[in-house]
N, C-alpha and C positions, 0 to 999 in steps of 0.2 A: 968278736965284738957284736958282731949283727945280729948273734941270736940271742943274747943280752940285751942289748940294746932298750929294747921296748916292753921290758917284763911289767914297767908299773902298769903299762895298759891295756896287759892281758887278764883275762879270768884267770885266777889259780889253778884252775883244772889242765891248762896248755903253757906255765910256763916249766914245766920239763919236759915239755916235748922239744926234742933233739930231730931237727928237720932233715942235716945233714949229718950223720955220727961221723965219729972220724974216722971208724974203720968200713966207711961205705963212700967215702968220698969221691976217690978214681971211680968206681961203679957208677956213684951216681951222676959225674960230672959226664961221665961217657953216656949213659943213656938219654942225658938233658941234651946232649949234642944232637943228637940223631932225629931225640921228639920236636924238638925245638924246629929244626930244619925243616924236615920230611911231614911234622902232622900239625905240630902249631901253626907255623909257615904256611906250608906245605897246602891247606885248605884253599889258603889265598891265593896262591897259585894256580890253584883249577879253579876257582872261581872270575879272577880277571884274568886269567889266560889269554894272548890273542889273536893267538893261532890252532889250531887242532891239533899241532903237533906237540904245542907246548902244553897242552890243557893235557893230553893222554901221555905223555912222557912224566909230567909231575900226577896225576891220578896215579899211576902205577904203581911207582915211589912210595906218596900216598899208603896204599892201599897193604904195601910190602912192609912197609913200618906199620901200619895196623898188625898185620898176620905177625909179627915181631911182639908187639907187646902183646898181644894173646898169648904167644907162647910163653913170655915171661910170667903173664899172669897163673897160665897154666902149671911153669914150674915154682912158685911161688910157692915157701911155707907156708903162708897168711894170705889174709885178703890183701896186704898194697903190694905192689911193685918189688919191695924188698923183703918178704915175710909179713912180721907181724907188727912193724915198726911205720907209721905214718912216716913221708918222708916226703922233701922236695921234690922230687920227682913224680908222687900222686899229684902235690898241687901243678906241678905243670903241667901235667896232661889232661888233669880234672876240668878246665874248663873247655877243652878242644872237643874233649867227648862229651860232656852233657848238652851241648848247644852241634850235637853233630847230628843228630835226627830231627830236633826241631828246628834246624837251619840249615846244616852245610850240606847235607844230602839234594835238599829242593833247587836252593841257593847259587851254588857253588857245583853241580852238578857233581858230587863226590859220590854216585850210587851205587857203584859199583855193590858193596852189601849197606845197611845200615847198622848199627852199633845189636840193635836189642834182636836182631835174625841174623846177623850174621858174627858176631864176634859171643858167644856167650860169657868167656872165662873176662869181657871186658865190661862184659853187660853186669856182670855180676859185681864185678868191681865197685862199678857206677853207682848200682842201687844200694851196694852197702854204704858207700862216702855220703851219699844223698839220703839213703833213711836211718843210717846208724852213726853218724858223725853229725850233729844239730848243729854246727856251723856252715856245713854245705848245703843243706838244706835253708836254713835260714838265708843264706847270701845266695841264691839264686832265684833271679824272678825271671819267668819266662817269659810274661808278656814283656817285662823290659826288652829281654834278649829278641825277642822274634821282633817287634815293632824298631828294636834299633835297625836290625838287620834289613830287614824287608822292605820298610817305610825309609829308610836311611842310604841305604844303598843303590841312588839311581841307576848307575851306569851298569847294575848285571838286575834292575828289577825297575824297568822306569816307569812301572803305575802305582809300583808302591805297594801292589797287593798283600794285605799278609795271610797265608795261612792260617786254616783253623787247624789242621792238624802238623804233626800228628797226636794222636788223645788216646791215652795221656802222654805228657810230653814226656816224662818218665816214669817208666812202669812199676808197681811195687813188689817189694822184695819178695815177693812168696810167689808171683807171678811168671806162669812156665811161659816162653815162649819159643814157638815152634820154630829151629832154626831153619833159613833161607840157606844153602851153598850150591 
């Protein structure tokens, strides 16, 4: 019902996109598990940590479900998660990783690598949902995102500062960058 539900208020262009197929369900319901915990979570976690032990016990984590969807992305037919198929599991990861170098690295002390030097098969991901899908693009403003976070977040930034970088906040698609490991 849910992916019916709201066709009158879609563009024509996305009401046959099939978020969830039904022969991807268990796949994807298990990968929503893990992103959801370890990277959506998982950020917050190192960010209000409040101990060293619990900050570097969840970065780890973190960082092991990063190296996870690289590799999924790696064995990937297509550019998302599941081949060539947009799917709910791009949208839940989608917003962890565009707001992961210009926020949760500084923020959140997640440095271990960042997305665009150290993940490339993710970086790649990124930049296609961002300059080749026009509604990720459109629904993302950074100054939003960095001023909520930064200006918003006393208790892990209490002057409020926000960062100018990093620039650009997301690189564009033709753009090499040299990986960090």
């Amino acid at each position: 019902m849910f992916a019916t539900e709201f066709d009158e208020l879609l563009d024509n262009n996305y009401k046959s996109v099939e978020l969830v197929p039904e022969n991807l369900v268990s796949a994807i319901d298990e990968l929503n598990q893990w992103v959801y915990d370890d990277i959506n979570n998982g950020v917050y976690k190192c960010g209000i940590a409040s101990t060293q032990e619990a900050y570097e016990k969840n970065v780890k984590k973190l960082f092991q479900s990063l190296d996870r969807v690289e590799q999924a992305l790696k064995d990937s037919d297509g550019p998302y998660l599941f081949g060539n198929q947009l799917t709910g599991a791009d949208l839940r990861l989608f917003p962890t990783v565009v707001r992961f170098d210009p926020v949760y690295v500084l923020l959140f002390k997640t440095n271990i690598r960042d997305i665009r030097s150290g993940y490339p098969a993710i970086h790649k991901w990124l930049r296609h949902l961002y300059w080749d899908v026009p509604v990720f693009h459109e629904t993302t403003n950074f100054e939003h995102i960095k001023s909520h976070y930064f200006a918003g977040l006393k208790l892990v930034n209490p002057l409020g500062i926000i960062p100018v970088g990093p620039v650009p906040n997301i690189s564009q698609k033709e753009e090499s960058i040299i990986a960090a490991r």
